[in-house]
C-alpha positions as CSV (number, residue, x, y, z in Angstrom):
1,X,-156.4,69.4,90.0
2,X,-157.1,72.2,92.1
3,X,-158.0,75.4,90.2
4,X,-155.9,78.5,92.0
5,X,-156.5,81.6,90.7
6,X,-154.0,84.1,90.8
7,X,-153.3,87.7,90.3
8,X,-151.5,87.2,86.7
9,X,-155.1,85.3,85.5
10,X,-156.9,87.9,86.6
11,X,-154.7,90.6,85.0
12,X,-155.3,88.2,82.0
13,X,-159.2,88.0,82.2
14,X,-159.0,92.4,82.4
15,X,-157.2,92.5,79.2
16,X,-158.3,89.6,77.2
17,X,-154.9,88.6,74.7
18,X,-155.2,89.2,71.0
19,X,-153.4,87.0,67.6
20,X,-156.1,87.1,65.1
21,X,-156.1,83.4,64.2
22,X,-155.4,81.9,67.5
23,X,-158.5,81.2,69.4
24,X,-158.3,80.8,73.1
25,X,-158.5,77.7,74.7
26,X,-161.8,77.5,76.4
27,X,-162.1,73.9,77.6
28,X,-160.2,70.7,78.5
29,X,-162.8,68.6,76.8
30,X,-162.2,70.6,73.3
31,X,-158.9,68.3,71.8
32,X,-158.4,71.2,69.2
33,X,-158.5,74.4,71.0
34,X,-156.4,72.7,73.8
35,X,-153.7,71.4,71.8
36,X,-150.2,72.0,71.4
37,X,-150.0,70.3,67.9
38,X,-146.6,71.5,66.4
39,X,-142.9,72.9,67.3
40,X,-144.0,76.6,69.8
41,X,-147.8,75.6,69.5
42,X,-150.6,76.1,66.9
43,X,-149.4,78.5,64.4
44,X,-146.2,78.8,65.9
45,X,-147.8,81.3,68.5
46,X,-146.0,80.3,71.3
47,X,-148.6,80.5,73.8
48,X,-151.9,78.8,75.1
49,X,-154.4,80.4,77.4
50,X,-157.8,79.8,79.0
51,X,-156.3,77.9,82.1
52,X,-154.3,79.1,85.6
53,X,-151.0,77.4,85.0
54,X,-148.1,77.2,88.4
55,X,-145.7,79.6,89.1
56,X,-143.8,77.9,91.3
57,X,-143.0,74.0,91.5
58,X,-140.4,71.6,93.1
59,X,-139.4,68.2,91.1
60,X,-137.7,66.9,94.1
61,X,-140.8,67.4,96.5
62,X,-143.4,67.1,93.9
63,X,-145.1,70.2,94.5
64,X,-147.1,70.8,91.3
65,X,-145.8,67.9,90.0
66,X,-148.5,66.1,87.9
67,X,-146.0,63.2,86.9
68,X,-142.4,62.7,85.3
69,X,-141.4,60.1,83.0
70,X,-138.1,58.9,81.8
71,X,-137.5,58.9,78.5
72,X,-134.4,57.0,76.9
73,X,-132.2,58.6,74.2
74,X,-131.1,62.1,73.6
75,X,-133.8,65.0,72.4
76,X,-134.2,68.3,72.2
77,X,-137.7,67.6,70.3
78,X,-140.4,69.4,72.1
79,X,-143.8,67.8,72.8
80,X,-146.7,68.0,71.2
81,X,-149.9,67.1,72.4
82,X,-153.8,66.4,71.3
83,X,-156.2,65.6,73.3
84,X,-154.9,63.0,75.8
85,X,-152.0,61.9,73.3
86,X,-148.3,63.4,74.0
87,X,-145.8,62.6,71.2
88,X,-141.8,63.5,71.2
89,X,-139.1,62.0,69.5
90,X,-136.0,60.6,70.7
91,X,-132.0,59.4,69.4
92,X,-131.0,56.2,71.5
93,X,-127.4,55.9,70.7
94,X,-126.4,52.1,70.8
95,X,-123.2,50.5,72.1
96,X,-121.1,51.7,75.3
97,X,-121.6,55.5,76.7
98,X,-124.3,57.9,76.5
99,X,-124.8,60.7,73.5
100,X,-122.2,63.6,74.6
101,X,-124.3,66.8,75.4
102,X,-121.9,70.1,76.3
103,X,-124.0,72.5,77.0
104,X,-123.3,76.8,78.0
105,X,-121.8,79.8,76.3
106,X,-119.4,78.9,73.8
107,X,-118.6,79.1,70.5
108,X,-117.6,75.5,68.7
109,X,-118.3,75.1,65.0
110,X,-117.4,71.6,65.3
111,X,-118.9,68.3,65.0
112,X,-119.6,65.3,67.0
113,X,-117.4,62.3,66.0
114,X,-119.8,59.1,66.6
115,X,-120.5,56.5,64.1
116,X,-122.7,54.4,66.8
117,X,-125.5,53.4,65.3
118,X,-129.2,55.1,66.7
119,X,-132.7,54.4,67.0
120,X,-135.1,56.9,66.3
121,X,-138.1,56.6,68.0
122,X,-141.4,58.3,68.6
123,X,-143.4,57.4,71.6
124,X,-147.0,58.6,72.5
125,X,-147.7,59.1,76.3
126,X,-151.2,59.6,78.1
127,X,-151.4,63.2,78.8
128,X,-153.2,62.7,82.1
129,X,-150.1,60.1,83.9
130,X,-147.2,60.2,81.2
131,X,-147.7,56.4,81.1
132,X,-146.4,55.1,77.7
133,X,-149.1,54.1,74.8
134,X,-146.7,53.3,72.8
135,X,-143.1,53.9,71.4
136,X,-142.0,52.8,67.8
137,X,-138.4,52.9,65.7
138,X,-139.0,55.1,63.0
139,X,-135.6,54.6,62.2
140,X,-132.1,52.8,62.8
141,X,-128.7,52.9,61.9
142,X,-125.7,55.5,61.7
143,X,-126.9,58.9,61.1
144,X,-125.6,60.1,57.4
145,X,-125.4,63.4,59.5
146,X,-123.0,64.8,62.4
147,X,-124.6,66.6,64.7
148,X,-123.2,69.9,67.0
149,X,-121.9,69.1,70.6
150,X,-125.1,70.6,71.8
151,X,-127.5,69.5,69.3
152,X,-129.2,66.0,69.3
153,X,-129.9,63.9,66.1
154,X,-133.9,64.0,67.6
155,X,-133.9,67.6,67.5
156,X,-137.2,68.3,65.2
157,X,-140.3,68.1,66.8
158,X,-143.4,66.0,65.8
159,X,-146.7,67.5,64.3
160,X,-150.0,66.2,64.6
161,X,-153.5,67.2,63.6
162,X,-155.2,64.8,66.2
163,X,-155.4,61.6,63.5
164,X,-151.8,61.8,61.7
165,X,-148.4,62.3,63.2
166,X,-145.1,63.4,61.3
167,X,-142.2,63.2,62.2
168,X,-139.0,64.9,60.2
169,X,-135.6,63.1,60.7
170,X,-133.5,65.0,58.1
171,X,-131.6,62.4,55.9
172,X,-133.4,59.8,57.0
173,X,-137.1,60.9,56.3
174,X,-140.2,62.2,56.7
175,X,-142.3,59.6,58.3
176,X,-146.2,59.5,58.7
177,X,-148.2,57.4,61.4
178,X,-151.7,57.4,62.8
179,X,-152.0,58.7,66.5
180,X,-152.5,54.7,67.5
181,X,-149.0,53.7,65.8
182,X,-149.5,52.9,62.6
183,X,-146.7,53.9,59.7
184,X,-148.8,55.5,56.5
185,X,-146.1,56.5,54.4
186,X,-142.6,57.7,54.4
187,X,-140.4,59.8,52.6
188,X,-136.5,59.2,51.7
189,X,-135.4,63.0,50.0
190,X,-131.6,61.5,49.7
191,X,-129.0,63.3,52.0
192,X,-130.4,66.4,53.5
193,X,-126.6,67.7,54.7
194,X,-127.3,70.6,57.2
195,X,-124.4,72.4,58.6
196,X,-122.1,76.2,58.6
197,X,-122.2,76.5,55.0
198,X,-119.1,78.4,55.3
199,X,-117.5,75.0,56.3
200,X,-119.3,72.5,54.9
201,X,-117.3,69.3,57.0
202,X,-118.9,71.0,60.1
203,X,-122.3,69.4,60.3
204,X,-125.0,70.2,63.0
205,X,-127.7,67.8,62.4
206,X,-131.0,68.5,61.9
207,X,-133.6,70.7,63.5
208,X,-136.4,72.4,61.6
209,X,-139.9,69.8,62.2
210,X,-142.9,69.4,59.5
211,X,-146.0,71.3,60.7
212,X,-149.5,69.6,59.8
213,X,-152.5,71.9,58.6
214,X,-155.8,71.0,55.8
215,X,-154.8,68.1,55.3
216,X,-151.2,68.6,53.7
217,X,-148.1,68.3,55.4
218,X,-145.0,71.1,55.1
219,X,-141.8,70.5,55.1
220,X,-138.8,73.1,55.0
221,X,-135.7,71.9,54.0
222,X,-132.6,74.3,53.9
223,X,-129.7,72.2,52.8
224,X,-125.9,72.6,51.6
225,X,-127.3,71.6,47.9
226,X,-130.7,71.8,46.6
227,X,-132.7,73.4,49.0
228,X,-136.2,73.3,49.1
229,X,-139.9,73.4,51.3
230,X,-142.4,71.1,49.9
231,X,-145.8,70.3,50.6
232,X,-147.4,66.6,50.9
233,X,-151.1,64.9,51.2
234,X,-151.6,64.1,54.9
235,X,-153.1,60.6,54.1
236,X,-151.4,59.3,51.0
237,X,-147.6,61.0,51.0
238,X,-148.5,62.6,47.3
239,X,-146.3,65.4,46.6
240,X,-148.6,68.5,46.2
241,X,-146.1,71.1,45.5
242,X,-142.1,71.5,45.7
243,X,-140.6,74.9,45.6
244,X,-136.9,75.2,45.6
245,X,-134.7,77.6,47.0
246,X,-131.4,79.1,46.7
247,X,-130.8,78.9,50.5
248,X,-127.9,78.1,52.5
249,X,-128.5,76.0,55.6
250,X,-131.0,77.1,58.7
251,X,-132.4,75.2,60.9
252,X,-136.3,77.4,61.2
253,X,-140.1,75.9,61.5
254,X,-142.4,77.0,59.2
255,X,-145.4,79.0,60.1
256,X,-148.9,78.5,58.7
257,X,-150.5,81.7,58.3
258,X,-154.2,82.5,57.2
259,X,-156.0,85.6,56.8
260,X,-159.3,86.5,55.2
261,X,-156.6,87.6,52.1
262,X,-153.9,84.9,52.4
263,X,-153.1,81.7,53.2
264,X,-149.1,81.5,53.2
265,X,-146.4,79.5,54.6
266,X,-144.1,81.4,56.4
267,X,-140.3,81.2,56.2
268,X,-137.3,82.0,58.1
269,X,-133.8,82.1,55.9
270,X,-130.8,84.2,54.7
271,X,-131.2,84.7,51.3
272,X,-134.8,83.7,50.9
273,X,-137.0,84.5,54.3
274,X,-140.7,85.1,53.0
275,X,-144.3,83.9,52.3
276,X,-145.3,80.7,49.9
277,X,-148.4,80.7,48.7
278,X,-149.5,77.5,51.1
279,X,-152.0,76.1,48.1
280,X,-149.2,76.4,45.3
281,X,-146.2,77.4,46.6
282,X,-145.6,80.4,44.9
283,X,-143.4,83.1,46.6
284,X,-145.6,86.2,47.7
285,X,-142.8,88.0,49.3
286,X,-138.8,87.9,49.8
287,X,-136.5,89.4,52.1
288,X,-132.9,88.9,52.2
289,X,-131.3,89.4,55.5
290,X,-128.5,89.2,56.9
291,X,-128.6,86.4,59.6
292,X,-126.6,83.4,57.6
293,X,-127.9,80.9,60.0
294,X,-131.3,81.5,60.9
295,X,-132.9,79.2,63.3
296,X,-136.0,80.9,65.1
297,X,-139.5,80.1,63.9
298,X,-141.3,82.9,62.4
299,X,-144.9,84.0,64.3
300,X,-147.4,86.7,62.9
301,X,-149.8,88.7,65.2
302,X,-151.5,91.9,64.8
303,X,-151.3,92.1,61.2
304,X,-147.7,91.7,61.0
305,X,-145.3,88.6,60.5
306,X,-142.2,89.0,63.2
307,X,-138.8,87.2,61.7
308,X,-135.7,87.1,63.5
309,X,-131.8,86.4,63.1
310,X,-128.6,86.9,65.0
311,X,-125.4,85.0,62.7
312,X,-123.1,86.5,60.9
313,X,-124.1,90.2,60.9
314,X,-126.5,92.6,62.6
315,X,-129.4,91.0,65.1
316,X,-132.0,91.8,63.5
317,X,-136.0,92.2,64.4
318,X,-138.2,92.4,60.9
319,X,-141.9,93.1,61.5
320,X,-143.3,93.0,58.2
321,X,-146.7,93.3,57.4
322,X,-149.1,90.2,56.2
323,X,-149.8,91.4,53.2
324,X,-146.2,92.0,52.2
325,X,-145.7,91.3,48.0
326,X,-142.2,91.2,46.1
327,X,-138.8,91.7,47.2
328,X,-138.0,93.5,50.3
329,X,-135.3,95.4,51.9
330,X,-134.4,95.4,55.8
331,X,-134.9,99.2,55.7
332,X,-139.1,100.1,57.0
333,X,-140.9,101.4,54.5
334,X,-144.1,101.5,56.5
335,X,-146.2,99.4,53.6
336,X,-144.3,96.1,53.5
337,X,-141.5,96.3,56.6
338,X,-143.4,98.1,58.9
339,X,-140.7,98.5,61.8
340,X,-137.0,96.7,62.3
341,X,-134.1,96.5,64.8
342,X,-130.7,95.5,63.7
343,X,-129.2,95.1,67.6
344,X,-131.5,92.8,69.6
345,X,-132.1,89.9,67.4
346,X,-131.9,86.0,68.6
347,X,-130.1,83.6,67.1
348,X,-131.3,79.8,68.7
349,X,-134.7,81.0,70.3
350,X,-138.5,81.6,68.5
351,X,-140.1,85.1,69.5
352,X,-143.7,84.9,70.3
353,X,-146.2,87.7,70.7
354,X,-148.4,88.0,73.4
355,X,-150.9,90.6,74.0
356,X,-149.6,93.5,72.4
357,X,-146.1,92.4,73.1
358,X,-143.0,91.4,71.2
359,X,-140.5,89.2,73.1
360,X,-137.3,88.4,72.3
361,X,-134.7,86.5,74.0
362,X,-131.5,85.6,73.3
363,X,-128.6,83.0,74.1
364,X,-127.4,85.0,76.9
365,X,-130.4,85.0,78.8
366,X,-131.4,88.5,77.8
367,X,-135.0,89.2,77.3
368,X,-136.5,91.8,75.3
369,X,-139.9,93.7,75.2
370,X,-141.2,95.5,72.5
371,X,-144.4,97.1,71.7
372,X,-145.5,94.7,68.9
373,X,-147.2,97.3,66.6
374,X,-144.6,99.9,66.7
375,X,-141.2,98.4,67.8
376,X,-141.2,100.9,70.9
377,X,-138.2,98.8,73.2
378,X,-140.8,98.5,76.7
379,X,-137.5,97.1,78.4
380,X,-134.3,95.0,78.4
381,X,-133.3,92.4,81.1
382,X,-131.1,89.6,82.0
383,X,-132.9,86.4,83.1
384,X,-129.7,84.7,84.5
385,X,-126.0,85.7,84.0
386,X,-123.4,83.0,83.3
387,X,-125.2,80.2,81.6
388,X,-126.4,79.6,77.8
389,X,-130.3,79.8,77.1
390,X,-131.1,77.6,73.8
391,X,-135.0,76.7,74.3
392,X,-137.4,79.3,72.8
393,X,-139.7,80.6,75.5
394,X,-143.7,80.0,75.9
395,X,-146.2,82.1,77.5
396,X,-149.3,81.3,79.7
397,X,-151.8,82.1,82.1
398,X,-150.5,86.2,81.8
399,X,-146.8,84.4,82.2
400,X,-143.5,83.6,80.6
401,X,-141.6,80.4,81.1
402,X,-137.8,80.3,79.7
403,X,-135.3,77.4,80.5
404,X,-132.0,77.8,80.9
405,X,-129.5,75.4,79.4
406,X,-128.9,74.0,83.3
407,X,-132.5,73.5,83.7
408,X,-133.8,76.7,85.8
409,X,-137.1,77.4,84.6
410,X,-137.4,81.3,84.6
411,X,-141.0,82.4,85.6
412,X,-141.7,86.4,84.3
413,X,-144.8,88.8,84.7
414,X,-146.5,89.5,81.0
415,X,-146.6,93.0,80.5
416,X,-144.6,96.0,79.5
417,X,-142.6,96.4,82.8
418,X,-140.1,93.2,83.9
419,X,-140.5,91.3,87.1
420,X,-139.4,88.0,87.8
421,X,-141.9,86.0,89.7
422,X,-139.6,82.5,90.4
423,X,-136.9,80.2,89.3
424,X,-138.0,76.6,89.6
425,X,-135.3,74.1,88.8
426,X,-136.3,71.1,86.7
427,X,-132.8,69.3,87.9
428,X,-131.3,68.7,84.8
429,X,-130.5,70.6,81.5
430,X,-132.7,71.3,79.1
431,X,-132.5,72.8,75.7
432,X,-136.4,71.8,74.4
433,X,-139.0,74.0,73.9
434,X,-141.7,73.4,77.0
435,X,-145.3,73.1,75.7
436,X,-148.6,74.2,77.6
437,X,-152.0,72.1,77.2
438,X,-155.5,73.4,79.6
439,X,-153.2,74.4,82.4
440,X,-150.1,72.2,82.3
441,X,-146.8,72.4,81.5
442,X,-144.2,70.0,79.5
443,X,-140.8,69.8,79.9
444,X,-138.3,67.8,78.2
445,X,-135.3,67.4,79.7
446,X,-132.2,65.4,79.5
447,X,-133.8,61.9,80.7
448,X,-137.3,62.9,82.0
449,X,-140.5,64.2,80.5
450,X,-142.0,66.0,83.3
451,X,-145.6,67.5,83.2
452,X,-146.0,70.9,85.9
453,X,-149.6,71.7,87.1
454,X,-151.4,73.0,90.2
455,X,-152.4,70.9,92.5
């Protein structure tokens, strides 16, 4: 692939981007610092630099198309990548019909009547073709689980640390392989029942995906009954702490987090958002909010840990600071909640700091941009009107990608001022997270796994 340089690379290489434990990628040959190894990248920063990535692509004409490659089943898991190994999971619904999918701007609390039996699969492509290594059932039968019109029983993503690969299904496990295919261990933790906790018959599935780091595996688990996040050996499935929680259902990530001071596990929640000590599990910090059904992944950057919520009261934007301790209150304090915003809070989609800036973006396609530090609102814009936005943006290359729901892939400028440099269509919906790897671009969407990079 051709390198092209461009004016948002070079505004890029003038004002070198900052998260304190995220470490640019500065070669395709380094597996580590290229890789995409968990749900909105390592750490959960939601970005990957070091390479020009497209702004503009055409699936139908192939222009900056590196390859696309079907992929059966219905999934909103993202990719994840090492090295030359791509791995997303997948629901094959059995028997007559395809999964329903209704996508856009609506407000259903209801469930998906099926009781067809699935496969579960995870497949491993070849990051360089999309060719299939291999694909294996990690799972099969009828899910003990309904899942939301819009949601997909394969809607956790895999995590992988370049040897080991989880995969979190829920009710039906937390499964462990090699990166060749090879099952280690699994998990059975009994019914994991996930849905509006006001209305317990409505079930949406499940969503939030393990995340691999030192050799232990995390797992957050926010249930109907008996909630908990939990922490396993990588290689042998040995339980190495279990902390419960009096927590309603969500649907959040975890994010590793790990200072010179701390080394903490980072939740999303209601009742219980907050840092675990990630060697014993011990609570460092609590915040009750006031989103009931928090599903955004938390990311920290400059100090501070950014945690989000838009369900069931005020949207709210906490930045509180890394070395938070006790219980919390939503009002700043300027020691342990440095700055908040009760208005412009998302409820489906994972912030992500880059540079110095916050963003934000919500179902309706609005995006916001805040001064990460001190909350300043830089501005407040409308990517599309009419049409739902569920996957959480990425950045690259001094850009933003967001996909729409119907599949438009929303290219914007970095920086404090909004400007919308294209709309590329990927031709069918998606509702997955992309992922970034040395200079390309992954995009699940309802059949195809298609891979975007210059040419």
């Amino acid at each position: 692939m051709v390198f092209a340089a461009s004016l948002s690379s070079l505004l890029v290489a003038l004002a070198p981007l900052s998260v304190p434990q995220e470490p640019a990628a500065t070669s395709a040959k380094d597996p580590a610092a290229s890789s995409w190894p968990s749900y909105h990248g390592r750490f959960g920063c939601g970005y990957a630099d070091g390479f020009a990535t497209p702004t503009e692509w055409d699936v139908e004409t192939g222009k900056n198309i590196a390859w696309s490659t079907a992929i059966p089943g219905l999934s909103h898991s993202s990719v994840v990548v090492y090295g030359d190994r791509l791995f997303v999971n997948t629901a094959v619904r059995k028997g007559a019909g395809d999964a329903e999918l209704k996508v856009g701007l609506y407000g259903s609390i209801g469930s998906v009547e099926d009781d067809a039996k699935h496969e579960f699969r995870l497949l491993c492509l070849h990051k360089s073709d999309g060719k299939v290594r291999w694909s294996k059932i990690v799972w099969q039968g009828v899910p003990a689980i309904k899942r939301h019109p819009k949601g997909s029983h394969a809607a956790s993503t895999p995590a992988t640390d370049g040897v080991h690969v989880a995969v979190f299904h829920g009710s039906e496990g937390l499964h462990l392989y090699t990166v060749d295919g090879d099952l280690l261990w699994k998990k059975d933790f009994g019914v994991l029942d996930s849905g509006f906790f006001r209305m317990p018959s409505a079930q949406w599935g499940w969503a939030s995906s393990p995340v691999i780091h030192d050799g232990r595996v995390y797992v957050q688990a926010d249930v109907q009954e008996g909630s908990f996040v939990a922490a396993f050996d990588v290689k042998t499935g040995e339980q190495v702490w279990r902390t419960e929680r009096d927590e309603v259902p969500t649907w959040s990530t975890p994010t590793v987090h790990i200072t010179d001071n701390r080394r903490q596990l980072i939740l999303n929640g209601w009742k219980h958002m907050g840092g675990y000590d990630l060697d014993s599990g011990k609570q460092l910090w609590n915040l009750e909010s006031s989103g009931d059904i928090p599903v955004p992944t938390p990311v920290a950057a400059h100090g501070l840990v950014f945690l989000t919520s838009a369900h069931g009261g005020p949207a709210r934007i906490l930045a509180v600071s890394e070395d938070a301790t006790g219980d919390l209150t939503t009002e700043p304090d300027g020691k342990n909640l440095i700055w908040g915003n009760r208005r412009f809070g998302a409820y489906m989609q994972s912030p992500f700091v880059y540079g110095d800036e916050l963003y934000v973006c919500r179902d309706n396609g609005v995006i916001t941009c805040w001064d990460a530090k001190t909350g300043k609102q830089h501005y407040r814009d409308r990517l599309q009107a009419g049409v739902g936005f569920t996957a959480s943006g990425i950045a690259a290359d001094g850009k933003l990608y967001y996909p729409s729901e119907e599949g438009d892939v929303h290219v914007v400028q970095a920086g404090k001022d909004y400007k919308l440099l294209a709309t590329n269509s990927l031709g069918e919906t998606c509702l997955s997270a992309p992922a970034a790897s040395a200079g390309m671009l992954f995009f699940r969407t309802r059949s195809m796994l298609v891979a975007v990079a210059n040419k």
